[in-house]
C-alpha positions as CSV (number, residue, x, y, z in Angstrom):
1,X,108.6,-99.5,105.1
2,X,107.7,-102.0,107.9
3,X,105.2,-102.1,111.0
4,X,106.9,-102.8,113.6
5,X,106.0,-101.3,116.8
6,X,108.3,-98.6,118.2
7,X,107.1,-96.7,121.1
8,X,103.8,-95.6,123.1
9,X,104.1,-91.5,123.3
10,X,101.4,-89.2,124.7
11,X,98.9,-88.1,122.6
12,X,99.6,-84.6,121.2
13,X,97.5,-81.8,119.2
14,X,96.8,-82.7,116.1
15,X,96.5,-86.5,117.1
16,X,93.2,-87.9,115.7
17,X,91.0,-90.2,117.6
18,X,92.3,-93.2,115.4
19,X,95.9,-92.7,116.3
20,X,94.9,-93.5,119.7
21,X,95.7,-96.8,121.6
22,X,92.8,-96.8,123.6
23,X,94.0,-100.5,125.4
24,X,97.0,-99.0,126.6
25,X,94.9,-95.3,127.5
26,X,92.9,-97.3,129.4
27,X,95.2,-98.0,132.4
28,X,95.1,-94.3,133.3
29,X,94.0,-91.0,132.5
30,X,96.6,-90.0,130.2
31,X,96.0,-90.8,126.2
32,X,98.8,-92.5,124.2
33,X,99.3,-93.1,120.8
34,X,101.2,-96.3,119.3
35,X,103.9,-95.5,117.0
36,X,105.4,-97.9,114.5
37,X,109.0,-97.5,113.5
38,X,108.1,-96.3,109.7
39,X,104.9,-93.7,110.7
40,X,107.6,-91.1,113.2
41,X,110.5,-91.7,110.6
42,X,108.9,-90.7,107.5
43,X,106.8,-88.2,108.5
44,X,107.8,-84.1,107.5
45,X,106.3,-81.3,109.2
46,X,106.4,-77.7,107.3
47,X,106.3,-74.6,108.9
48,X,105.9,-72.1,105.8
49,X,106.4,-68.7,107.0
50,X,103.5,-66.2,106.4
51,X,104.4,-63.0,108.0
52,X,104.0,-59.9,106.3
53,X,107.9,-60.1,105.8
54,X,107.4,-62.8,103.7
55,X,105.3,-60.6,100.7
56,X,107.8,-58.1,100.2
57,X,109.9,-58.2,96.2
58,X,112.8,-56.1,95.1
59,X,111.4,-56.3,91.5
60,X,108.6,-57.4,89.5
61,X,110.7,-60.0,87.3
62,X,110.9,-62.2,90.7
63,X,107.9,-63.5,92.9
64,X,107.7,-62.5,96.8
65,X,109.5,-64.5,99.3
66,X,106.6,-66.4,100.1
67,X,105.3,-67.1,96.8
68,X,108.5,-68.8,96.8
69,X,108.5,-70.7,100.1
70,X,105.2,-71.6,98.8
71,X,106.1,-73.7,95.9
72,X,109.0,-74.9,97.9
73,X,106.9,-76.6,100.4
74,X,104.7,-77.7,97.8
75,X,106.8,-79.1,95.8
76,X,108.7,-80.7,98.4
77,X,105.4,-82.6,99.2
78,X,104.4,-83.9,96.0
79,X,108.0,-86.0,95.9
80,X,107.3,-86.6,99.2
81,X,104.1,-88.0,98.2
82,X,105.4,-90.2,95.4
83,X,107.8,-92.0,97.9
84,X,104.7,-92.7,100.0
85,X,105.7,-90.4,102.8
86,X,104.0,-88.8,105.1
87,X,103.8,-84.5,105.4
88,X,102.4,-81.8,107.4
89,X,101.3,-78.2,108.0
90,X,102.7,-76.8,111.3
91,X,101.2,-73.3,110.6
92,X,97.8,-74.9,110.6
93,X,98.3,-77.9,113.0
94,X,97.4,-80.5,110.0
95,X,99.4,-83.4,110.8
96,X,101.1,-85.7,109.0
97,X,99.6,-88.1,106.3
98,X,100.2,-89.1,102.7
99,X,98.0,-89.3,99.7
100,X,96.3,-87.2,97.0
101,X,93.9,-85.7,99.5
102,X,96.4,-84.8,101.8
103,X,98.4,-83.0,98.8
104,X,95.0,-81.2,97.8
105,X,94.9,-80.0,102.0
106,X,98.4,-78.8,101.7
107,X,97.9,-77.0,98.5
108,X,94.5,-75.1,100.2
109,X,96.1,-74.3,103.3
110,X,99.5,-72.7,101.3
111,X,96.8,-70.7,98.8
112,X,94.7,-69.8,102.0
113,X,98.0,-68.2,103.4
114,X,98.9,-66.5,100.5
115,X,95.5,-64.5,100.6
116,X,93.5,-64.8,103.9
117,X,95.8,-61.6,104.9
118,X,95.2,-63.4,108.4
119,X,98.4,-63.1,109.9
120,X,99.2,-59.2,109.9
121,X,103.0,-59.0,111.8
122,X,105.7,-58.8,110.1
123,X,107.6,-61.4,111.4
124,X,106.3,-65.4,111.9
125,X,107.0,-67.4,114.8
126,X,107.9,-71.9,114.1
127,X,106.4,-73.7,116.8
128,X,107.6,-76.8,117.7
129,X,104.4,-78.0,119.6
130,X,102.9,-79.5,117.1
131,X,105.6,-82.0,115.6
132,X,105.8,-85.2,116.2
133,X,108.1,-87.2,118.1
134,X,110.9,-88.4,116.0
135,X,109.9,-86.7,112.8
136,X,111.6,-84.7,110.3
137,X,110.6,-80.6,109.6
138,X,111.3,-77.9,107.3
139,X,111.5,-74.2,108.1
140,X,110.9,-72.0,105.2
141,X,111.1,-68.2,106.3
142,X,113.7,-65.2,106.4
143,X,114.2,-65.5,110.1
144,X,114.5,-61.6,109.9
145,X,112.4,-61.3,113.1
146,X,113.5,-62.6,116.7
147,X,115.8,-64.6,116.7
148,X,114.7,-66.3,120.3
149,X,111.4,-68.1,119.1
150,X,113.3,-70.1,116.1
151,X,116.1,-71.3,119.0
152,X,113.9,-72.2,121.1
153,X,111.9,-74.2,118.3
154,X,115.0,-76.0,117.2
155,X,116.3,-77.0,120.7
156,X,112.5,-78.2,121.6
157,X,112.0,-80.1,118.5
158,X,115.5,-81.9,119.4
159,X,115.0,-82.6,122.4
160,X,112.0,-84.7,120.7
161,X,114.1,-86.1,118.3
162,X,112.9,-83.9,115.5
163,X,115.4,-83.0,113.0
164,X,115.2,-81.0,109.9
165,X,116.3,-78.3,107.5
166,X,116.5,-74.0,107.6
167,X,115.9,-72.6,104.6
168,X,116.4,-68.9,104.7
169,X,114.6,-67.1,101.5
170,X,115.9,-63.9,101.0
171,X,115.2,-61.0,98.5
172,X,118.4,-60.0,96.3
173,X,118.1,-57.0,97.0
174,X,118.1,-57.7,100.7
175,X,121.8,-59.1,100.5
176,X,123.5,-56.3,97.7
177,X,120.9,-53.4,99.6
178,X,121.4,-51.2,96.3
179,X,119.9,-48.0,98.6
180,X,121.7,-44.8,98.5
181,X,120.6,-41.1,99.0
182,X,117.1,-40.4,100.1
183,X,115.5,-43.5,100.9
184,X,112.2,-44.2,103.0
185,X,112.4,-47.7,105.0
186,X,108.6,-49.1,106.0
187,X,108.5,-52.4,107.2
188,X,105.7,-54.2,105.5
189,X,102.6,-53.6,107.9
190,X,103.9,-49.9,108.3
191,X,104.5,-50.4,112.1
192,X,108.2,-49.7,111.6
193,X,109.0,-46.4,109.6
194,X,112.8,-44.9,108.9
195,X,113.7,-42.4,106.8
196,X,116.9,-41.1,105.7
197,X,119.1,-38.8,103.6
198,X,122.3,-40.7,103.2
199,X,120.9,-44.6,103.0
200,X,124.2,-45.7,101.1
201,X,125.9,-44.8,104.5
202,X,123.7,-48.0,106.1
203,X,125.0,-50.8,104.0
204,X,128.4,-51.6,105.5
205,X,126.3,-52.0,109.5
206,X,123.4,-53.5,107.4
207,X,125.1,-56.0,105.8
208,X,127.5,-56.9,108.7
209,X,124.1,-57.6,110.5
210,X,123.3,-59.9,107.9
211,X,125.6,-61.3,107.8
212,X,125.7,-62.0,111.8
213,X,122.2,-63.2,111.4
214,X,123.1,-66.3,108.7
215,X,125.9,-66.8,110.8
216,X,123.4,-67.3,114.1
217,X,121.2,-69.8,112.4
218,X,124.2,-71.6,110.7
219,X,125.7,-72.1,114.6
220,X,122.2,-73.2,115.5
221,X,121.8,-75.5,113.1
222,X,125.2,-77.0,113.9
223,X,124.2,-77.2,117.8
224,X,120.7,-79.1,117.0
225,X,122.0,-81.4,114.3
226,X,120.0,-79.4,111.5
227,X,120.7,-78.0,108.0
228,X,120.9,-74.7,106.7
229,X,120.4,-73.1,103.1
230,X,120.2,-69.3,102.4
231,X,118.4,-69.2,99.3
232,X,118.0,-66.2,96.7
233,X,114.5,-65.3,94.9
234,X,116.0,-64.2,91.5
235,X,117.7,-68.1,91.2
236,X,115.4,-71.4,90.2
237,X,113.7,-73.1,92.7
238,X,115.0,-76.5,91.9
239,X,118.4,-76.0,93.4
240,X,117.2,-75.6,96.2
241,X,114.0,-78.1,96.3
242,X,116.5,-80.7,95.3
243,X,119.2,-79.8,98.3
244,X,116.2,-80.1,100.2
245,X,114.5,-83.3,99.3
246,X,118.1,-84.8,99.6
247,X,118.9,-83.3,102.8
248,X,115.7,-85.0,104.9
249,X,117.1,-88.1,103.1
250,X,120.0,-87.8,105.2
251,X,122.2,-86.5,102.6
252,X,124.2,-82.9,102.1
């Protein structure tokens, strides 16, 4: 870790009053903040998705899909943590810091998403906005909603020299859809309602959608220089925490 000065970038939400260089502010009406070479490289923004999507479980011997993206994230920080980097909450616009404290913001904010009930769609939405220049992110979601906003969040955060990791948490049941005869599908804030009599007929069109969709975010992450992990609910976590840790490390 060094200090060496890097670059001056304008200031950006989430930027606290400290990060600002008010000497080099001063020579007009824009605010800048100085970056040092270690601060944008070793900082990780999450954006942990809590959409109602996110709560729905195939069985009770496996947690939710964000229960799991939960203790991802989490996780993810406290090693993150130990190698005195720096980590983030997109969802919340907390910025990047390291330390016990910022662990015990991270942990509030995850719990406060897991039970607020405050965001009632069914699908989230990454925003890019809020990283920083040069950083690193991590998407945690099931990208089962529009596919437009997470492009666009990729190709914006690039174009800032943010690059990062898609981790798509999917139900098992979601990728062998073991539906057949009479079958009601809700989606999980009720807006969306289908039923039919013959649901076994779906699965070949369902799964080739599926299928198209991992292929989508795989070809994005190719174009924007990111990785990509479909990971499974009913398998351990630490596969996938490890591929993780070692893929913001630069590794595969």
């Amino acid at each position: 870790m060094g200090d060496e000065f890097w670059q001056y970038r304008p200031a950006e939400n989430g930027d606290g009053l400290r990060d600002i260089d008010w000497r080099r502010s001063a020579r007009g009406d824009e605010q800048f903040v100085r970056q040092k070479e270690w601060q944008a490289a070793q900082s990780v923004m999450f954006w942990v998705d809590d959409a109602l999507s996110m709560s729905f479980t195939g069985g009770n011997d496996r947690p939710t899909k964000g229960h799991r993206a939960r203790v991802l994230a989490l996780a993810l920080c406290v090693l993150l943590n130990r190698g005195g980097e720096r980590f983030g909450l997109a969802n919340r616009g907390t910025p990047p810091r390291r330390g016990e404290a910022q662990l015990a913001r991270m942990a509030g904010h995850l719990m406060d998403a897991a039970f607020s009930g405050e965001n009632d769609t069914d699908f989230g939405t990454p925003n890019a906005r809020v990283l920083p220049a040069g950083s690193r992110a991590v998407f945690l979601s099931d990208f089962f909603g529009d596919p437009a906003p997470v492009a666009d969040a990729l190709t914006r955060a690039t174009d800032r020299g943010v690059k990062g990791t898609l981790i798509q948490i999917l139900d098992p049941d979601e990728e062998a859809f073991p539906y057949d005869g009479r079958t009601v599908f809700e989606s999980m804030s009720g807006a969306v309602r289908f039923e039919t009599l013959k649901a076994g007929s779906l699965k070949e069109d369902y799964l080739d959608r599926l299928a198209q969709r991992k292929a989508m975010l795989q070809d994005l992450c190719r174009a924007t220089g990111w990785r990509y992990l479909c990971h499974h609910t009913d398998t351990p976590a630490l596969k996938a925490l490890m591929w993780a840790y070692r893929a913001l490390d630069g590794g595969s």
